[in-house]
C-alpha positions in Angstrom: 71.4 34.4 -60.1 68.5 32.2 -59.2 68.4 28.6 -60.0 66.5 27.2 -63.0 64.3 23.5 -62.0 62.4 21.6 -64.0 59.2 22.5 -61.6 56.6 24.7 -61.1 58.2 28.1 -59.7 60.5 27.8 -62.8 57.8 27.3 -65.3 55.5 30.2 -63.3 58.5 32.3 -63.8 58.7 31.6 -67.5 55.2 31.9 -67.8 55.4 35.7 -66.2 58.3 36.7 -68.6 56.8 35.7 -71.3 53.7 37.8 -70.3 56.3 40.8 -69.8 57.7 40.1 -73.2 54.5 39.7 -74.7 52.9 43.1 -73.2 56.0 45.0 -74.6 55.6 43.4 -78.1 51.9 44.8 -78.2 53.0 48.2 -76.8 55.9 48.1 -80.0 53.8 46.4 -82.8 50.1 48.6 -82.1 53.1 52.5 -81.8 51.7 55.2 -83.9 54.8 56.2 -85.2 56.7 53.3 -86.9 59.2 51.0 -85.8 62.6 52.7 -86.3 65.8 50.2 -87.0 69.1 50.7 -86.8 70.9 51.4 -90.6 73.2 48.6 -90.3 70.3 46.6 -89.6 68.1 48.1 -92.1 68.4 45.3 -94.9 66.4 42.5 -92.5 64.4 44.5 -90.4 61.3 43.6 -92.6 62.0 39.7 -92.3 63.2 40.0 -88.9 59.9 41.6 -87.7 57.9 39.1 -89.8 59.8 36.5 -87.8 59.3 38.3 -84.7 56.0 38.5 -85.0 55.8 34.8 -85.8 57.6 34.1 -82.7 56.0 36.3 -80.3 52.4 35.0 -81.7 53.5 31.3 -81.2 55.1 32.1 -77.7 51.6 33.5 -77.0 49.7 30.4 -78.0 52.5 28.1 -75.6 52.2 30.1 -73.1 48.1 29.9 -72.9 48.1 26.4 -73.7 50.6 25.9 -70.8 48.5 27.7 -68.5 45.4 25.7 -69.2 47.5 22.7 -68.9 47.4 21.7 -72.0 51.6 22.2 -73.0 52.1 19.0 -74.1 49.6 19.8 -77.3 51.8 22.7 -79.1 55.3 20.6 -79.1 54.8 21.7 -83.1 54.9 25.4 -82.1 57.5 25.5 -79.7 59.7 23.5 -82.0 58.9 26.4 -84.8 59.5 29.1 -82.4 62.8 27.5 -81.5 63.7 27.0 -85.2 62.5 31.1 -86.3 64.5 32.0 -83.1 67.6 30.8 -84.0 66.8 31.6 -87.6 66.6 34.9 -86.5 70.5 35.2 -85.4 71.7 33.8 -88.0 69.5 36.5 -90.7 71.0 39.5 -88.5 74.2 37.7 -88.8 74.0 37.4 -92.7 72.5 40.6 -93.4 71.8 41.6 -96.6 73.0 38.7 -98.1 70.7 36.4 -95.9 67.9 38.4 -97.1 68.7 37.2 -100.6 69.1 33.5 -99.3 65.8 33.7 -98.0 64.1 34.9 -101.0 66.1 32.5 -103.2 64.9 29.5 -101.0 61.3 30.5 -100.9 61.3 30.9 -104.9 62.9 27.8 -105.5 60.0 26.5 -102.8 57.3 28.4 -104.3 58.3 26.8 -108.0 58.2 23.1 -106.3 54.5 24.3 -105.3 53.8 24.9 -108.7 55.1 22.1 -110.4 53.2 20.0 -107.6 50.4 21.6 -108.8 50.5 21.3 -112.2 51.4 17.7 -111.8 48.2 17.0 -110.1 46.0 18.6 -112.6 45.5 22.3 -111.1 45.1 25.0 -113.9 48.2 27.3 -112.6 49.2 28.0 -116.8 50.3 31.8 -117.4 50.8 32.2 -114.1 51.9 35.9 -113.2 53.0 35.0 -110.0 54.9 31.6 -111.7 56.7 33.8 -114.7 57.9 37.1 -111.5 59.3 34.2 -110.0 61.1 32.5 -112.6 62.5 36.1 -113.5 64.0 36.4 -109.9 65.6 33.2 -110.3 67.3 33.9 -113.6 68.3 37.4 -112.2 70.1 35.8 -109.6 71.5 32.7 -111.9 72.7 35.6 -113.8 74.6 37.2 -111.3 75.4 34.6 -108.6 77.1 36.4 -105.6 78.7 33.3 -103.4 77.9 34.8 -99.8 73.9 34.4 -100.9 74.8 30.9 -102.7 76.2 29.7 -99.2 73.5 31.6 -96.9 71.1 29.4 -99.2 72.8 26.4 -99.3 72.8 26.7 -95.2 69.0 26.8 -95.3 68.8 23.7 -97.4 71.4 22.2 -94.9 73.5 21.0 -98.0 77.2 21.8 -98.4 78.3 24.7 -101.1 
């Protein structure tokens, strides 16, 4: 295995890979056909590709910025596509029930947006989007499953 240095070759061969990576994405995300998933997987493929792409697009914008030599300007991006990369693993590891912890995160963050707003004076009253959202919740209140209620208590970074 070669060795890894914190030097040019090194970052030339990251730099290639990710061009490799990149190319194959393009050839995967532009197919014809669809993008075929395995069942067990079927549950978080659509949040899992949404993350991919996320990832792929910010590895993109590194990896030009680094050419140009300007790396040291997207320290924001590669800390996101760290973050989506490990959240990745852990979606695939919670399946299903990650799904549901992601959607029950970005309600409750989606009703903090909207009391924000109201608080500052926007006109958000009768809402569609508020009153769908506030129905999710209560459905999920209503039937709390614990393996969601932890998945989502992981994203908050608070214990169950």
């Amino acid at each position: 295995m070669p060795d890894f240095a914190h030097d040019e070759a090194t970052a030339r061969r990251a730099l290639d890979v990710i061009d490799q990576l990149l190319a194959a994405r393009d050839r995967i995300a532009s197919g014809v056909g669809g993008i075929g998933f395995l069942r067990e997987h079927e549950a978080v493929a659509p949040v899992a590709w949404s993350w991919w792409m996320l990832i792929s697009d910010s590895a993109r914008v590194v990896a030009e910025a680094a050419k140009n030599g300007n790396g040291f300007v997207v320290a924001p991006v590669m800390r996101n596509l760290m973050t989506h990369t490990v959240a990745m693993a852990w979606l695939v590891d919670g399946g299903g029930a990650a799904v549901k912890a992601v959607d029950a995160y970005s309600d409750d963050q989606l009703l903090k947006l909207i009391t924000n707003a109201k608080r500052a004076g926007w006109d958000v009253e009768g809402d569609e989007v508020e009153a769908k959202v506030r129905a999710a919740v209560d459905a999920r209140t209503a039937s709390s499953d614990l393996e969601v209620v932890r998945l989502t208590n992981e994203i908050r970074n608070t214990p169950i």
